[in-house]
C-alpha positions as CSV (number, residue, x, y, z in Angstrom):
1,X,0.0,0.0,0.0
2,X,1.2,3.5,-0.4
3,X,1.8,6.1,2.4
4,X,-1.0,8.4,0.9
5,X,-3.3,9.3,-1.4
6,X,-1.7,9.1,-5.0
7,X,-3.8,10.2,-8.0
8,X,-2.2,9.6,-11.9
9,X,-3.5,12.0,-14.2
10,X,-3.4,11.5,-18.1
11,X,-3.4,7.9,-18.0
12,X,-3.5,6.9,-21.7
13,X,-2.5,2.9,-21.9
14,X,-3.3,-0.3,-20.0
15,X,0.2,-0.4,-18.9
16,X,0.4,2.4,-16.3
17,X,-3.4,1.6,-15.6
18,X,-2.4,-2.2,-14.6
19,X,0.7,-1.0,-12.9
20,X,-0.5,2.1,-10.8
21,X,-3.3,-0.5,-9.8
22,X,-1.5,-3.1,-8.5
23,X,0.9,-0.4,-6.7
24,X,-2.1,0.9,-4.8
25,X,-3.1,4.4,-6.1
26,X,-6.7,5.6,-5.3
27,X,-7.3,7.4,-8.7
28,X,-6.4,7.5,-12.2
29,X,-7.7,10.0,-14.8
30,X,-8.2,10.0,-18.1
31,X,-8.7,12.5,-20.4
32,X,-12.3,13.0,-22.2
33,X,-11.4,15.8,-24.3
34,X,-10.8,15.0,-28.1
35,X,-8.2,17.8,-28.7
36,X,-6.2,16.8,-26.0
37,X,-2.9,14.9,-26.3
38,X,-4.3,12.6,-23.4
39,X,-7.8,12.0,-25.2
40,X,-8.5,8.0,-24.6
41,X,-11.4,7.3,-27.1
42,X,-14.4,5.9,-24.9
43,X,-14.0,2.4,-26.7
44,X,-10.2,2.0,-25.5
45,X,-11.2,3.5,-22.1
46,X,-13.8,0.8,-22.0
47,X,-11.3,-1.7,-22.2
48,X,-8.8,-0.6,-19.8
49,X,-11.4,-0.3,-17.3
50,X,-12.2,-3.9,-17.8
51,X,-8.8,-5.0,-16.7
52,X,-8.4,-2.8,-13.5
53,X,-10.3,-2.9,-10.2
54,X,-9.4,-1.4,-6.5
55,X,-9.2,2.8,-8.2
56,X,-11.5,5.0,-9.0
57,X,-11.5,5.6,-12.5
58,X,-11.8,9.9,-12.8
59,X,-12.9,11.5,-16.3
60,X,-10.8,14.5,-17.1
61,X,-11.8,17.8,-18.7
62,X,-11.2,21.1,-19.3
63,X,-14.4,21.6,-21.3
64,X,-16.0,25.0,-20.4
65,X,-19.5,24.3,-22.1
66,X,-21.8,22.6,-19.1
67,X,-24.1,20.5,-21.9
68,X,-21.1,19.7,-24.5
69,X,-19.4,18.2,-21.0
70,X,-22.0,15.9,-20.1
71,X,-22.7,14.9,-23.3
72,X,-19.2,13.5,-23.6
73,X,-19.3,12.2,-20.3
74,X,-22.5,9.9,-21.5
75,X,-19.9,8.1,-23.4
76,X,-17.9,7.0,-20.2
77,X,-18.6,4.7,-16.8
78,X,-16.7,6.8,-14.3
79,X,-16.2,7.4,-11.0
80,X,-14.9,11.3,-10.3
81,X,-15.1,14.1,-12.4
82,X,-12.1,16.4,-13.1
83,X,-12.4,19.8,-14.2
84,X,-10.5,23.0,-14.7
85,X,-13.7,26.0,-14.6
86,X,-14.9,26.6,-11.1
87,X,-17.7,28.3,-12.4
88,X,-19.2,24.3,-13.1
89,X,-19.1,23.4,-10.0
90,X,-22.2,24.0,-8.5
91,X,-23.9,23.2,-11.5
92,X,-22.2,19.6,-11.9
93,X,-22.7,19.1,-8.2
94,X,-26.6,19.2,-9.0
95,X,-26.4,16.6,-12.4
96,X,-23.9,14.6,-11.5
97,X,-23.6,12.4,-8.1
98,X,-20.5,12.1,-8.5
99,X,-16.9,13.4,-6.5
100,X,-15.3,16.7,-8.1
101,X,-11.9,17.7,-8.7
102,X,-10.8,21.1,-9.5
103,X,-7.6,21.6,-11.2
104,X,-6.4,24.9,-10.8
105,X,-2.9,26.1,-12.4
106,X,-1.0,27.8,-9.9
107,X,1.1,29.7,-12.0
108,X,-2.2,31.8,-12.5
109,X,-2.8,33.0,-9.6
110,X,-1.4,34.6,-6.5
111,X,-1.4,33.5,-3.1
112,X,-4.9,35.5,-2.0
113,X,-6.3,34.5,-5.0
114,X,-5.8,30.7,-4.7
115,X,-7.1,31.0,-1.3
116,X,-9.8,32.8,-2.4
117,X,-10.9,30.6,-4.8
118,X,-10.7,27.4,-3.0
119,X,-13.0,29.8,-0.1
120,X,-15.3,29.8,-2.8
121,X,-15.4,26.2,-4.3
122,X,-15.1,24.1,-1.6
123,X,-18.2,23.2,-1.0
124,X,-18.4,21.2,-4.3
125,X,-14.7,20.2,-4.2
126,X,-13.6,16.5,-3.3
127,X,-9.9,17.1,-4.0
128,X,-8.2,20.3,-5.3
129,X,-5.6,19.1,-7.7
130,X,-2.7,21.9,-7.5
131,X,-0.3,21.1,-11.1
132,X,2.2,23.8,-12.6
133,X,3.4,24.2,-16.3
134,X,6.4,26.1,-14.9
135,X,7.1,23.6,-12.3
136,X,8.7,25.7,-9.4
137,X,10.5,23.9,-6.8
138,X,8.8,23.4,-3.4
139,X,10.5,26.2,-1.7
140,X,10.2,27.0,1.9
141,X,7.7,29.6,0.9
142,X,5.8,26.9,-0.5
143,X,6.2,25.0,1.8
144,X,4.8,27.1,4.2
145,X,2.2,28.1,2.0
146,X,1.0,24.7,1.6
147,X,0.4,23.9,5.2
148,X,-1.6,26.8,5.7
149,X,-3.8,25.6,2.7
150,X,-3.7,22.4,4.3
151,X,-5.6,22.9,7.0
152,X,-8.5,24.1,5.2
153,X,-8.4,22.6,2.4
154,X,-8.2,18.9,0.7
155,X,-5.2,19.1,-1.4
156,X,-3.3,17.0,-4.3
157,X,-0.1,18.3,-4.7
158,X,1.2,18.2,-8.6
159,X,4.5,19.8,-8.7
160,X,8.1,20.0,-7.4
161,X,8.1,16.2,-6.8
162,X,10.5,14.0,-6.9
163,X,12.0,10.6,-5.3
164,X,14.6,12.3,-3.2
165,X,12.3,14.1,-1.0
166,X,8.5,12.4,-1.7
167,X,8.9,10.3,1.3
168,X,5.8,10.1,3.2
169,X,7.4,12.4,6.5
170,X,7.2,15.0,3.5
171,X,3.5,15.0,3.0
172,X,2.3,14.6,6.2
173,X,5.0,17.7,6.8
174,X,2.9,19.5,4.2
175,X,-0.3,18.5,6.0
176,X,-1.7,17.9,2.3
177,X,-4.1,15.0,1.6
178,X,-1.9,13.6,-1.3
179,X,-0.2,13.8,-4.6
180,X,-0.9,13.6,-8.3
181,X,1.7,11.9,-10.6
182,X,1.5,11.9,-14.8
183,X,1.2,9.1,-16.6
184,X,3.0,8.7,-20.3
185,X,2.8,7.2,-23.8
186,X,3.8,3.9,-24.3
187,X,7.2,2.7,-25.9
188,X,5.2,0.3,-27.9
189,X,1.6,-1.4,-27.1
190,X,2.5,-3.3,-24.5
191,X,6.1,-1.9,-23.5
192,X,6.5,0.5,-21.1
193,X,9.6,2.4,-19.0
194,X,7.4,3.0,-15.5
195,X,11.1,5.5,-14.8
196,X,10.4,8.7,-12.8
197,X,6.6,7.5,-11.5
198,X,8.1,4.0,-10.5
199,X,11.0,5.3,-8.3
200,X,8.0,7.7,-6.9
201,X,5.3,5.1,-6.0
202,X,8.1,2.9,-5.0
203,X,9.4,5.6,-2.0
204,X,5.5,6.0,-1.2
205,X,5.1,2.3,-0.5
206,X,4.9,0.8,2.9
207,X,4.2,-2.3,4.3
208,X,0.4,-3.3,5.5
């Protein structure tokens, strides 16, 4: 089992489904959005979810459009709901019955603002999912901010990770509820380098 919650985002293959899994992650997500690098098509999404059991299976979107987003939810068995506009929350929270996650891009916003915004949304929020394209490093600063956030609110952390410090001393430190990890493409169907997210899950693990 792992030390906390672990949620990998973008899964796109069988492989990383089977093997995050068996390692004992709660979530995996997968994209639903056809212009997205991620996009599993609902047929192949289908058939991975055959072959795993023991994770919640989370549908991923950053659809802005309330009816084109359920509409292409229709076409997927899920169990959590990922999106990116805040401004669906309360809406979604009334059709669907179903956990939400908010991702929210830090590099967007400053420290008020985050709080602010998770003030406002956590109500309909299972899990805020915290992810960075500039991936800063976890800084003291950070780190302080993050255990103030902590307190208040559920938290995945998606940045400034890595194997040398993600040991589980480290998130409890934080006071965050977990972490979100990437998964990636395939070498060929079937053959896969687990690298970075293996040494990861792999200093997460503990004994039962």
């Amino acid at each position: 089992m792992l030390a906390t919650i672990v949620k990998i985002s973008n899964v796109t293959n069988l492989s990383d489904a089977r093997y995050c899994a068996g390692m004992g992650v709660d979530m995996l997500g997968f994209s639903v959005d056809e212009h997205s690098s991620s996009y599993v098509h609902p047929k192949k999404y289908a058939e991975i979810r055959a072959w795993v059991a023991g994770v919640r299976l989370v549908a991923e979107s950053s659809e802005t459009d309330p009816r084109k987003l359920l509409a292409l939810l229709a076409e997927y068995e899920f169990d959590a709901l990922q999106v990116e506009d805040p401004d669906l929350l309360v809406y979604l929270k009334s059709e669907l019955d179903k956990p939400l996650l908010l991702r929210v891009d830090v590099d967007h916003y400053e420290a008020d603002e985050l709080d602010a915004l998770m003030g406002r949304s956590a109500a309909e929020v299972t899990y805020f999912l915290l992810e960075s394209a500039e991936e800063p490093e976890l800084t003291d600063e950070w780190g302080s901010y993050l255990q103030t956030l902590g307190k208040e609110y559920p938290i995945l952390l998606g940045f400034g990770l890595d194997q040398q410090v993600l040991v589980p001393e480290f998130v409890e430190e934080l006071g965050i509820s977990g972490i979100a990890l990437r998964g990636s493409a395939e070498l060929r169907p079937g053959y896969k380098d687990f690298g970075a997210l293996m040494d990861v899950l792999e200093a997460l693990e503990v004994d039962e």
